[in-house]
Structures are given as structure tokens and as C-alpha cells.
C-alpha atoms as one frame of an Amber mdcrd trajectory, in Angstrom:
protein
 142.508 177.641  95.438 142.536 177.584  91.761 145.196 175.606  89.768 145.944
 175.527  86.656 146.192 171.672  84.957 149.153 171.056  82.599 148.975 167.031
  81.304 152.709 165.784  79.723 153.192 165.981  75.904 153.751 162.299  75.202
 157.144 163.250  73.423 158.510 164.384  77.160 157.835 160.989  78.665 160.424
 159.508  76.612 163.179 162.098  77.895 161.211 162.818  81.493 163.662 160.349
  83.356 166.379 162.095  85.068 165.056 165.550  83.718 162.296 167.905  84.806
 160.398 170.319  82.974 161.184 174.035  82.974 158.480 175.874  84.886 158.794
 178.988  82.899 158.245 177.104  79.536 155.833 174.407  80.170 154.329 174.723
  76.558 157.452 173.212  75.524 156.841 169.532  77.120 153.196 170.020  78.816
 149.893 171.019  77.427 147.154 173.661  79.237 144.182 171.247  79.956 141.912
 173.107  82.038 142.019 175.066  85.131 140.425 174.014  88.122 139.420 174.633
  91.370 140.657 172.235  94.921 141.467 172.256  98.166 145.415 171.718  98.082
 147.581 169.716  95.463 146.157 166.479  96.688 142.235 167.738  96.281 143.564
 168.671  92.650 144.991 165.294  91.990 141.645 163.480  92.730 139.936 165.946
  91.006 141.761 164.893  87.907 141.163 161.160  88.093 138.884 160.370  84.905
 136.308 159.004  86.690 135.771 162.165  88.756 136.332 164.990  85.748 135.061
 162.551  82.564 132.478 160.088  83.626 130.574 160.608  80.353 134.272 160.283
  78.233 134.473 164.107  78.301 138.234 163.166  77.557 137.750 161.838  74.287
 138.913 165.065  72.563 142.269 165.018  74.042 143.690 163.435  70.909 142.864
 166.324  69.308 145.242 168.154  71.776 147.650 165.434  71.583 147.370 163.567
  74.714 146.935 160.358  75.577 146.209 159.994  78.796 143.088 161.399  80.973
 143.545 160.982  84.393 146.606 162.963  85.847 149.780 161.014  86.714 153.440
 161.552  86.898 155.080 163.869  84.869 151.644 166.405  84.659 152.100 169.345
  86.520 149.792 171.665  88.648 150.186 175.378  88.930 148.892 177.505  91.527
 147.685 180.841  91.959 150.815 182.233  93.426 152.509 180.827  90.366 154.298
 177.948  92.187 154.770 175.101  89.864 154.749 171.331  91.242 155.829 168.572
  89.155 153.317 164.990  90.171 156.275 162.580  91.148 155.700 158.814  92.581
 155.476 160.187  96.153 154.022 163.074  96.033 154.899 166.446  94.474 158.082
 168.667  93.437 158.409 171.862  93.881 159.695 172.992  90.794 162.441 175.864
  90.338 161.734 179.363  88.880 164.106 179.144  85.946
């Protein structure tokens, strides 16, 4: 399955407790990193771990996007082909409302 990899703005972690972001407007809080192929949400997760996508620091440019972090973690969202949009939470993933 392919999914497509948005990593939080670091301006949304500061309001991200308590709120979630829209799915229809994820440019607003989340920036388009890459899209990928996995297995399920999970696969995608792992897949996103620095070590496994940027061994050589393929990350480096992400300043440039305005990122700060490489490897995904809560608050970065995965989309999937059928356009369902799941927020990365503590324990798992959130299915995120069509707004």
C-alpha cells in the first residue's frame, strides 16, 4: 500500500495538545515529506525511523523544509491510498475525521 508521509510543522507542536489536525488541510500544520510504500500503518512507521530511511543523513535537508525532526513520531500523520488520514498518537494511530 502506498502512503503518503506528512511530518508536524514545529509551530503545531506547541498547540497539538488537546487539538488534532484537520485532514482536509494538512498543509496548514504538517509538511509533504515523501511518499512511501509499506505493509500497513505499522510497516510505515518503521519505515520512517531515521535509521531505516537516512542512514547516510539523507535528512539533513529537512531544515530547509522546516522540520526538525527525522524519524516519525507523534503528531506526523500517514495518509493512505483510499485517502484515510491517521494521526501517530502514543498508542497507536487515530483515525482522523473527514472535515
Amino acid at each position: 500500500m502506498k502512503y503518503q508521509i506528512w511530518y508536524m510543522k514545529p509551530s503545531f507542536l506547541r498547540s497539538i495538545v488537546g487539538s488534532s489536525p484537520e485532514s482536509n488541510n494538512l498543509s496548514a500544520t504538517h509538511v509533504h515529506l515523501k511518499d512511501i510504500e509499506a505493509d500497513n500503518q505499522e510497516d510505515a512507521l518503521s519505515r520512517m525511523r531515521a535509521e531505516n530511511w537516512s542512514p547516510k543523513g539523507e535528512a539533513l535537508d529537512f531544515q530547509s523544509k522546516g522540520l526538525q525532526h527525522a524519524t516519525m513520531t507523534i503528531g506526523d500523520v500517514l495518509v493512505d491510498e483510499g485517502d484515510a488520514v491517521y494521526l501517530v498518537t502514543g498508542i497507536g494511530f487515530s483515525l482522523l475525521p473527514k472535515t
